[in-house]
C-alpha positions as CSV (number, residue, x, y, z in Angstrom):
1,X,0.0,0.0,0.0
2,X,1.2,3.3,-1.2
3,X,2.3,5.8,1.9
4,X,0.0,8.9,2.2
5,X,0.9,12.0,3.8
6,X,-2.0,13.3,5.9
7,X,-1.8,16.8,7.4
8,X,-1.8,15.3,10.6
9,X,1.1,13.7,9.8
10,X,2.9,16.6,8.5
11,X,1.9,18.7,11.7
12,X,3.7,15.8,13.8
13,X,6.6,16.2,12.0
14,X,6.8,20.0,12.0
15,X,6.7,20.3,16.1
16,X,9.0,17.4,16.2
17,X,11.1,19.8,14.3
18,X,10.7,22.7,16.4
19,X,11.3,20.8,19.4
20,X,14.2,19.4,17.8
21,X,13.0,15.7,18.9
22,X,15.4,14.0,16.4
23,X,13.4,10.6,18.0
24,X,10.2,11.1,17.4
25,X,11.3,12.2,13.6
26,X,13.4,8.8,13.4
27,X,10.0,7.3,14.0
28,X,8.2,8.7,12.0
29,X,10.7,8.3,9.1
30,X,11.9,5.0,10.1
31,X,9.8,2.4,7.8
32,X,9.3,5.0,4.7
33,X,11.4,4.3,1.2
34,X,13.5,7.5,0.3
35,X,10.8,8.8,-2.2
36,X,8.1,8.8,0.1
37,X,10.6,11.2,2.7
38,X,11.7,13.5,-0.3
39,X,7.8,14.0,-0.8
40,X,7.6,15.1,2.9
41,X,10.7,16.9,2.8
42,X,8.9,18.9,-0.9
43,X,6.0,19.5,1.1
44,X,8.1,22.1,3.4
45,X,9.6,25.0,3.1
46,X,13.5,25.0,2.5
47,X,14.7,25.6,6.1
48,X,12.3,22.5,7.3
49,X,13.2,20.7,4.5
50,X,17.5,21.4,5.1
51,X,16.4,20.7,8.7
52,X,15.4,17.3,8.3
53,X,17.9,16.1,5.8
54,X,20.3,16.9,8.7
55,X,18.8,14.3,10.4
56,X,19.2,11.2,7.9
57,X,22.4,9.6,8.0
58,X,25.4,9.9,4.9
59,X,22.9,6.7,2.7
60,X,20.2,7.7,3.5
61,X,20.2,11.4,2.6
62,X,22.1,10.0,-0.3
63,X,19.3,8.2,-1.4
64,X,16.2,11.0,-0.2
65,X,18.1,13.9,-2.5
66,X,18.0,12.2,-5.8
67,X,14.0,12.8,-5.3
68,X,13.9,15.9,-4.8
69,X,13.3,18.2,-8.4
70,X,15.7,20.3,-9.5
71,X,15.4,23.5,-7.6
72,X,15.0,22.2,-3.8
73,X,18.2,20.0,-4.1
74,X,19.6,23.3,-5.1
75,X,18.4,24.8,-2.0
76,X,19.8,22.1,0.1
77,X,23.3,21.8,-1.3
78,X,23.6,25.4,-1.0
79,X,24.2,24.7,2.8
80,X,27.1,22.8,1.8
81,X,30.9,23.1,0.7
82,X,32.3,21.2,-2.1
83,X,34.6,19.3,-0.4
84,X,30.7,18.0,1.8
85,X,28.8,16.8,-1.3
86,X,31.5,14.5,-2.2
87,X,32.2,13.5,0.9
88,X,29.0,12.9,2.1
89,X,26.9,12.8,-0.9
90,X,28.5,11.8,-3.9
91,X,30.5,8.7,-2.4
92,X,27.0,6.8,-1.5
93,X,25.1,7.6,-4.8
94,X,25.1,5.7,-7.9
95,X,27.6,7.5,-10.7
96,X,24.3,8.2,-12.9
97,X,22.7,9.9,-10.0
98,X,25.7,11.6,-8.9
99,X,26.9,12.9,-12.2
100,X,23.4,14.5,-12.3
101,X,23.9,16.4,-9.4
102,X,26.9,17.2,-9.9
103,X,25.8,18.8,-13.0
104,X,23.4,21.1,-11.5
105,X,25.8,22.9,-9.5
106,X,28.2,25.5,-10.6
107,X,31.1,25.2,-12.1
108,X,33.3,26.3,-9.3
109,X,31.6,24.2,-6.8
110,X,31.8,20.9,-10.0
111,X,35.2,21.2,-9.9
112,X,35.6,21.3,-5.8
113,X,33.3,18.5,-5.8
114,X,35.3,16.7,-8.3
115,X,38.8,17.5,-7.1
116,X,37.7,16.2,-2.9
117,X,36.7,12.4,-4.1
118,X,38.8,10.4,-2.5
119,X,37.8,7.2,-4.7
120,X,39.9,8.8,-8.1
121,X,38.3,5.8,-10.0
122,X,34.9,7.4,-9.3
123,X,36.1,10.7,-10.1
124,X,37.5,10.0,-13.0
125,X,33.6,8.0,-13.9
126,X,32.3,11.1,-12.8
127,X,34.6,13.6,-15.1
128,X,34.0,11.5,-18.3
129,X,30.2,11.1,-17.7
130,X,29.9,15.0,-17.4
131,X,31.3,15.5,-20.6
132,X,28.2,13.4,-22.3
133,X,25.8,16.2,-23.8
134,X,22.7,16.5,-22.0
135,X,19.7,14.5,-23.5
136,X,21.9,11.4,-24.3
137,X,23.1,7.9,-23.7
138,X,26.1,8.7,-21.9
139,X,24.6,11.3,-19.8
140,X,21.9,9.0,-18.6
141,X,23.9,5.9,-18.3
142,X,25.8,4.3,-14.6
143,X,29.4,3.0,-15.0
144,X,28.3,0.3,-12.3
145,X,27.6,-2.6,-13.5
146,X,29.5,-6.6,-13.7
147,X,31.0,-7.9,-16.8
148,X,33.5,-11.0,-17.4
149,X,35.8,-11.9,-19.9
150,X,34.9,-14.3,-22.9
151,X,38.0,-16.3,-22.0
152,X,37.2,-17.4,-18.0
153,X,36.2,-20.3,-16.9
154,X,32.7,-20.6,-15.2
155,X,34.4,-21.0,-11.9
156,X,36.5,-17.6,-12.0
157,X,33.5,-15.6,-13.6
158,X,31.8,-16.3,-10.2
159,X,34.7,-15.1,-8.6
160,X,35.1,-12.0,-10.5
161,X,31.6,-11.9,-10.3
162,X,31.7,-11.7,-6.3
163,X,34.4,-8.9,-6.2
164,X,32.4,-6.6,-8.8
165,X,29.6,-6.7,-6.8
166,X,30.5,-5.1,-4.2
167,X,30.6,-2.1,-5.9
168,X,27.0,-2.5,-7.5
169,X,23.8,-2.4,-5.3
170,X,21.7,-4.4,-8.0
171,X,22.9,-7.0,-10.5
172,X,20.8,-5.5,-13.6
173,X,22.9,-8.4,-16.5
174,X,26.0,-9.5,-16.3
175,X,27.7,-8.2,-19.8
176,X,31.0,-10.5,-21.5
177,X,33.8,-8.8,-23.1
178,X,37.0,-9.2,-24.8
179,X,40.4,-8.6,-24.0
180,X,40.3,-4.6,-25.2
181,X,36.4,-4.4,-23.5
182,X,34.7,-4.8,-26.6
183,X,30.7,-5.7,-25.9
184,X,29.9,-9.1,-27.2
185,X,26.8,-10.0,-25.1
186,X,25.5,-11.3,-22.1
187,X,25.5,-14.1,-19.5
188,X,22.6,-15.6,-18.0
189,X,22.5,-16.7,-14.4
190,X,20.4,-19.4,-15.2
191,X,23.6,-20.5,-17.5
192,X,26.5,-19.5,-15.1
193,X,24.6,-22.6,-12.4
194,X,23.6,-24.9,-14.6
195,X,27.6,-25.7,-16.3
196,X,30.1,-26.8,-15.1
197,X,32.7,-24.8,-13.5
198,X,35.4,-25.6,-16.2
199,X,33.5,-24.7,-19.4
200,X,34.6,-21.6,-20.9
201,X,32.3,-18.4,-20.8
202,X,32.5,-18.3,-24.6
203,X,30.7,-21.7,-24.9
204,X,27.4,-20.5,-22.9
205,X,26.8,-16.8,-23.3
206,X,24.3,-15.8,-25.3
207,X,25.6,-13.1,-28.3
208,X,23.0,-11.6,-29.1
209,X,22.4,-8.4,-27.1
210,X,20.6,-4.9,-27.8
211,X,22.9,-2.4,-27.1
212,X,23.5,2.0,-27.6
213,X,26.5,3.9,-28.0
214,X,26.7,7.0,-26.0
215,X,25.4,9.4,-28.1
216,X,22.4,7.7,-28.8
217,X,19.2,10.9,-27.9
218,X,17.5,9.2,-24.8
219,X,14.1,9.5,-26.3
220,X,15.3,7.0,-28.7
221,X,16.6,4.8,-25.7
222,X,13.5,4.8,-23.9
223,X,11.7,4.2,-27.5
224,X,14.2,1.0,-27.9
225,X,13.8,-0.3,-24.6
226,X,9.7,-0.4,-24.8
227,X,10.2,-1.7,-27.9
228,X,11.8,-4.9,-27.3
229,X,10.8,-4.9,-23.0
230,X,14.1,-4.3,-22.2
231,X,14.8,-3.8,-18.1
232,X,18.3,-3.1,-18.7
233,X,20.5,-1.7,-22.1
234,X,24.4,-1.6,-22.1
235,X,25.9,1.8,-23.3
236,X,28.7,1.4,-25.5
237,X,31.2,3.6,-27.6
238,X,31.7,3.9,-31.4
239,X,34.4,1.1,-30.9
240,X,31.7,-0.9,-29.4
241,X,34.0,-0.9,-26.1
242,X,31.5,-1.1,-23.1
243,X,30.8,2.1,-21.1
244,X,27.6,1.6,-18.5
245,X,24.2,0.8,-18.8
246,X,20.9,2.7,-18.1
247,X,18.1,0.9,-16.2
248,X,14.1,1.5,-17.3
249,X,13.8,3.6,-14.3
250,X,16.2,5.9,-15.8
251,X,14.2,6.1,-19.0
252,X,11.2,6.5,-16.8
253,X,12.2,9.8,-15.9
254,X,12.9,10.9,-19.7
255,X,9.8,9.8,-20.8
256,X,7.5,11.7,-18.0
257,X,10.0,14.4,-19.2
258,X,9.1,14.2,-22.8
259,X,5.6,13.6,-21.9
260,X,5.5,17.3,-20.1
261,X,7.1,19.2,-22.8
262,X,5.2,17.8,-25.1
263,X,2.0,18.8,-23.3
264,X,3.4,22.1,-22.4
265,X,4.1,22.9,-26.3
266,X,0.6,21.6,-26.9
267,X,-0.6,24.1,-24.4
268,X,0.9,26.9,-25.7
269,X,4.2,26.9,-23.6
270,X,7.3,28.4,-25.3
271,X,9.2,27.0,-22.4
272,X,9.4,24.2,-19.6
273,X,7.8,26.2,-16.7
274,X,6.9,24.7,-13.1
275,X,4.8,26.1,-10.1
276,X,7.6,27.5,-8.7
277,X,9.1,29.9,-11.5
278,X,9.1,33.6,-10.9
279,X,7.2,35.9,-13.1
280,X,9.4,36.3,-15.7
281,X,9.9,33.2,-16.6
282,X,6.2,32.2,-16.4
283,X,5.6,35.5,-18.9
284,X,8.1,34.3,-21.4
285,X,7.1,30.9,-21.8
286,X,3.4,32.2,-22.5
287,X,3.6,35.1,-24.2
288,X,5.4,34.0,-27.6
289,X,1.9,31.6,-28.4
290,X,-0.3,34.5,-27.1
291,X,1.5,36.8,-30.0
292,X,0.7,34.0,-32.3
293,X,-2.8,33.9,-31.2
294,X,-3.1,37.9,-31.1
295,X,-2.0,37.6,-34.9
296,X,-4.4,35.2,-35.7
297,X,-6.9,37.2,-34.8
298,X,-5.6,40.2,-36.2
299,X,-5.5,38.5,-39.7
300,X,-8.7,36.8,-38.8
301,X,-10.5,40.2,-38.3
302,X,-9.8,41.3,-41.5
303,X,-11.3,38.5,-43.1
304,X,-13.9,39.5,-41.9
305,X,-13.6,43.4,-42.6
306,X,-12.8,42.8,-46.2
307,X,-16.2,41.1,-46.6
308,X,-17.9,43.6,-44.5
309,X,-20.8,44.3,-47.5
310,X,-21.4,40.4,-47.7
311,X,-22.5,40.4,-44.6
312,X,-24.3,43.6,-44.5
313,X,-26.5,41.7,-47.6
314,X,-26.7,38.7,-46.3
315,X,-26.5,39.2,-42.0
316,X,-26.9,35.5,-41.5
317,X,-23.5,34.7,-42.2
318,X,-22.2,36.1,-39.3
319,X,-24.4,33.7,-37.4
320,X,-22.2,30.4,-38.3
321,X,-19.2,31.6,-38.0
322,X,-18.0,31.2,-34.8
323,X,-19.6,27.1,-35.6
324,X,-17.0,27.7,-39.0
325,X,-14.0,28.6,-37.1
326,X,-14.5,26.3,-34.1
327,X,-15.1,23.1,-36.2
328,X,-12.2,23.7,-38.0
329,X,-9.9,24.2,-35.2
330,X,-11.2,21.5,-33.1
331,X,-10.5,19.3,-36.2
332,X,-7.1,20.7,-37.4
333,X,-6.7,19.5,-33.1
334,X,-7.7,16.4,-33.2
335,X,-5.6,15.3,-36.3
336,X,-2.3,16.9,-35.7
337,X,-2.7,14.9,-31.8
338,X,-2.5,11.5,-34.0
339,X,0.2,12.5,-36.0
340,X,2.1,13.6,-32.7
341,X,1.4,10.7,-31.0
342,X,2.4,8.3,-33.7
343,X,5.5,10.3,-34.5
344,X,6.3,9.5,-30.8
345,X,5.5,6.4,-30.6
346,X,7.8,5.5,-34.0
347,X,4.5,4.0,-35.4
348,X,3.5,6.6,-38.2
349,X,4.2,5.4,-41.9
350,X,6.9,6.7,-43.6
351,X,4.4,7.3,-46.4
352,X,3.0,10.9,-46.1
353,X,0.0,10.4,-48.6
354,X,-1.0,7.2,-46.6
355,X,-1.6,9.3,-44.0
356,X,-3.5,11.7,-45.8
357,X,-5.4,9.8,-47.8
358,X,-6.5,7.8,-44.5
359,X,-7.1,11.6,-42.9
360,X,-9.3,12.6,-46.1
361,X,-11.6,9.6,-45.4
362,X,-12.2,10.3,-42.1
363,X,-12.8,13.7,-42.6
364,X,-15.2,13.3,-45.7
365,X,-17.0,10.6,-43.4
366,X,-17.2,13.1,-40.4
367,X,-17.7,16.5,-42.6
368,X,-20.3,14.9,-44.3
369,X,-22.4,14.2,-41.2
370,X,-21.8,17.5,-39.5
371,X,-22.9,19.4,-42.8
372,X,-25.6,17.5,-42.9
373,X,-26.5,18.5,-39.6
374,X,-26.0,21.8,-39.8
375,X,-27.6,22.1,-43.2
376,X,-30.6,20.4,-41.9
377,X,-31.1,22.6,-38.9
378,X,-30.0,26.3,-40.4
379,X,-32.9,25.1,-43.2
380,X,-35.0,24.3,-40.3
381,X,-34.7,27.8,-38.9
382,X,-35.8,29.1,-42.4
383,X,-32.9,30.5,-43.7
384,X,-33.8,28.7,-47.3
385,X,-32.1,25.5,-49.1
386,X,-29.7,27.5,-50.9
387,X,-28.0,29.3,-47.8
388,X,-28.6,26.1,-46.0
389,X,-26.3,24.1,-48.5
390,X,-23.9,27.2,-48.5
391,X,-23.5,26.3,-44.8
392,X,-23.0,23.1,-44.9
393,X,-20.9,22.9,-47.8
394,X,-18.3,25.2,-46.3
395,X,-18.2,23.3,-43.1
396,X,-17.4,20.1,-45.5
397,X,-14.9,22.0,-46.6
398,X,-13.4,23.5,-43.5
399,X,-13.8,19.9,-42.3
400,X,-11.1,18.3,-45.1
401,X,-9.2,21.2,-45.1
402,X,-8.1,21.1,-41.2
403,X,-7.8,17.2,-41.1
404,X,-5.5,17.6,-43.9
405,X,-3.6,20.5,-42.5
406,X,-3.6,19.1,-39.1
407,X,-1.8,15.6,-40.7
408,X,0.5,17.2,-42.7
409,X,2.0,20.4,-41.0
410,X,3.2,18.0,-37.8
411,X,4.8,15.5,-40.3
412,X,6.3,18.5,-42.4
413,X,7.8,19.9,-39.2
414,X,9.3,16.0,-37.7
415,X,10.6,15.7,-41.3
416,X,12.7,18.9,-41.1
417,X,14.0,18.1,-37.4
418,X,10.8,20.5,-35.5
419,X,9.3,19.1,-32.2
420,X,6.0,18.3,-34.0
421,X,4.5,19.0,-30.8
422,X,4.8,23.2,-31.7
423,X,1.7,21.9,-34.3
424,X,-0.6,21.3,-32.0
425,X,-3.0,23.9,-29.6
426,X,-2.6,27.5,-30.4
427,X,-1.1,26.9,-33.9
428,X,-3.6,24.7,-35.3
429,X,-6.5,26.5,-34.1
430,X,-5.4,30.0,-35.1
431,X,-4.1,29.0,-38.4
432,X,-7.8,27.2,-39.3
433,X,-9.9,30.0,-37.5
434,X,-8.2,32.5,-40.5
435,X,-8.4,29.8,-43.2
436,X,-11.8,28.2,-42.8
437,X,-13.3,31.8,-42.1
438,X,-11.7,32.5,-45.4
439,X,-13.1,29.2,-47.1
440,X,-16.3,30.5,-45.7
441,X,-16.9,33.3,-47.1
442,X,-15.2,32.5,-50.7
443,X,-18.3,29.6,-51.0
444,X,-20.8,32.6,-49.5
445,X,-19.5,34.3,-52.3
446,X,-19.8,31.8,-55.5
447,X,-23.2,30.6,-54.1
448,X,-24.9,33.5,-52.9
């Protein structure tokens, strides 16, 4: 069962924290897993939350930090010299972890951090998986891991096997290399009991195995490892030569990642914003897509102005088209979220005109019953079977156009190396409010 924080809970742990009753906060933080205390330790403000992390133990506030986003652990390892974090912090974390941290803080403190690791091993790990751009492989990847040589004997891979791992906290594969480190797949346990102790590794391990180099994007990681329901991928370099491994909870993270900015683009967001961000920040990532939408309407308002006598002839026109604009924007929407989706799911044909012929069926099939709809009930309300069809007829059109423009515009951008994503939400709408209006009134116009 899942913990919950209660406020009565949280209001135990704030007076045991002004009473400084380090006991009854042991207690009460005792039993919980290290994500469950970094929640708590969210849900306060940053003196509280430096307060109790002086409280856990070297481990265990080791393993509470990595939980905490981005701008807290800030706020905690501000309290703290260089020469601290490695000490105290860096030397129980995992180097995929600690390289992350490390990353975060500037560059004066990086290098203090760096230069007071006792282990140089691990500081050496550390230096080389900071040089990895951000959003890759080798940024996301952990140097622990255990791996034996093609040429050892059952017997003295479970040796070797016993010393590495020491040094790991969770046996994820066991990888076999050659003599100059070279990746050339892995060992099952199953395997390593069942033979005998004297049979060479290269007889039983099993050479097929899914691998990245280190500059593989980790969007296309995570995509691999779904693919194929992997719990486990072995990083290695353009010489094949064996670097780390990333873990699915490490992809977990890049995926809820991807998943936000995504939404956030959809949204309208320029930016990655949080809760927390100062005003600035919140202004900047908003305003760009409200500039887009404030020229949309611009342009959109003088679509209407330049058929201003249309619609002092014929009035009703004005009546349908907010029904014109909407429809076609809710449309242009809905398509261009497919396209997204498939484009990040790998699963949309290569074939552009597949696509849109697929998209033009759908829309004919749904335009078709919406303008019969509509056509049905503006003739209903006596506006006449000629200005009824005129209706209708547009929003047919309106319909096909936005399907097809919401298919092709997020493929178009993809193809050209955009975030398809920028396609969605204020885009789409404002570009098919100004078009459809447009398509509107140039079938008023031939028909009526």
């Amino acid at each position: 069962m899942a913990f919950q924080i209660t406020p009565e809970y949280i209001k135990a742990l704030r007076q045991h924290l002004e009473d400084k009753n380090f006991s009854g906060l042991e207690s009460l933080l005792l039993d919980l897993h290290a994500a469950d205390v970094a929640e708590i330790a969210q849900s306060l403000d940053a003196d509280q939350a430096f307060a109790l992390m002086q409280t856990l133990g070297s481990e265990r506030f080791s393993d509470v930090i990595v939980y905490f986003d981005e701008e807290r652990r800030g706020e905690i390892l501000e309290n703290f010299t260089g020469k601290e974090i490695a000490q105290v912090v860096v030397d129980n974390m995992d180097t995929d972890d600690a390289a992350d941290l490390i990353s975060e803080l500037p560059e004066e403190k990086k290098r203090e951090v760096l230069s007071n690791l006792e282990d140089l091993d691990l500081a050496k790990d550390l230096a080389d998986l900071l040089t990895h751009a951000e959003g890759t492989a080798g940024a996301l990847m952990a140097t622990e891991l255990v791996k034996v040589n093609e040429n050892w004997t059952v017997l003295r891979c479970v040796r070797e096997m016993r010393r590495q791992a020491e040094d790991v906290d969770v046996v994820h594969a066991v990888y076999v290399v050659d003599d100059n480190d070279v990746l050339l797949g892995s060992l099952s346990l199953k395997k390593l009991l069942t033979t005998s102790t004297r049979t060479p590794i290269s007889e039983v391990f099993e050479r097929k195995v899914r691998s990245v180099t280190s500059t593989t994007e980790d969007q296309e990681v995570a995509r691999i490892m779904k693919k194929y329901d992997l719990f486990v991928i072995p990083v290695v370099d353009e010489l094949g030569r064996l670097l780390g491994r990333i873990t699915l909870d490490d992809v977990v993270d890049v995926i809820q990642e991807e998943a936000d900015s995504n939404y956030q683009l959809m949204s309208g967001l320029s930016d990655e914003v949080t809760n927390d961000d100062g005003l600035f920040d919140m202004t900047r990532a908003r305003l760009p897509w409200l500039l887009v939408g404030l020229l949309g309407g611009v342009l959109t308002s003088t679509v209407i102005a330049r058929n201003e006598s249309e619609l002092i002839l014929i009035p009703q026109i004005a009546f349908f088209m907010p029904l014109i604009a909407a429809m076609g924007g809710n449309v242009g929407v809905q398509s261009s979220a497919i396209v997204v989706q498939a484009i990040a799911n790998s699963t949309l044909q290569k074939n552009l005109w597949n696509r849109l012929s697929r998209e033009l069926g759908v829309g004919l099939f749904n335009g078709l019953i919406c303008a019969l709809v509509i056509l049905l009930y503006s003739w209903g309300m006596g506006h006449g079977l000629l200005f009824a069809t005129t209706v209708g007829g547009s929003l047919l059109a309106v319909i096909l156009f936005a399907s097809l423009f919401g298919t092709a515009i997020p493929w178009v951008l993809d193809h050209y190396g955009v975030d398809p994503a920028l396609a969605t939400g204020p885009f789409i709408t404002t570009t098919n409010d100004v078009l459809g209006l447009s398509i509107y009134f140039a079938i008023a116009n031939a028909l009526l």
